[in-house]
N, C-alpha and C positions, 0 to 999 in steps of 0.2 A: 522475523523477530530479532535477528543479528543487527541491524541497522536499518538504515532512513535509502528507503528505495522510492525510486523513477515512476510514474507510469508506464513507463518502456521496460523497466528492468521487472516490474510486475507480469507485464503481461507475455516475457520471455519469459517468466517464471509457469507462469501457471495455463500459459497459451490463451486468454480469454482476451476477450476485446473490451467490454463492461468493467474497467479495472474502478474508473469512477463509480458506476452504480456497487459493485461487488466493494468498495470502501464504506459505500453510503449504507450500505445491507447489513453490513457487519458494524457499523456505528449504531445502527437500529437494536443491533442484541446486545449491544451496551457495552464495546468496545471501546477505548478511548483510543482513537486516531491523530495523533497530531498533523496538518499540514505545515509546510515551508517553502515560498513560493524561493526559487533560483534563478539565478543567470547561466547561459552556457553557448552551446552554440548545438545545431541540428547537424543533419548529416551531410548537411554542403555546405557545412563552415560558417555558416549564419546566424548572429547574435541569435536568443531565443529564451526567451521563460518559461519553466516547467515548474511543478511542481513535484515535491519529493514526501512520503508518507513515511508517518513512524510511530510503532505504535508504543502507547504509554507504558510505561514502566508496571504501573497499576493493574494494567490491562491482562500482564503475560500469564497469569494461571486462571481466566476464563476461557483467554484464547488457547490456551494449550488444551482445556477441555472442550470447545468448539470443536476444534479438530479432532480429538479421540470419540468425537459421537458422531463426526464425519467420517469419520476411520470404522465406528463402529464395527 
């Protein structure tokens, strides 16, 4: 919720590999996700596109209840 994360930095986050489906799950309970496709380069220096997720502004007090019934 701090800012506009990687696939990569998601799934050093959270350890999961499904960081796509695990965005598309949580679009499903009515998250508003923005994408933002990037330039950059990979781990051997090589131009590269990713995409980076962010969630909407709108979104932050469902998700922050998402998580307190995942916290449960």
């Amino acid at each position: 919720m701090s800012g506009p994360r990687s696939v990569r930095q998601l799934f050093d986050s959270v350890g999961c590999n499904g960081v796509p489906q695990l965005i598309a799950s949580l679009r499903k309970k009515g998250l508003q996700i923005d994408s933002d496709e990037r330039n950059g380069n990979d781990r051997d220096g090589r131009a590269a596109t990713y995409c980076a997720y962010l969630l909407h502004e709108d979104s932050r007090h469902l998700a922050l209840r998402l998580l307190a019934d995942y916290a449960g």
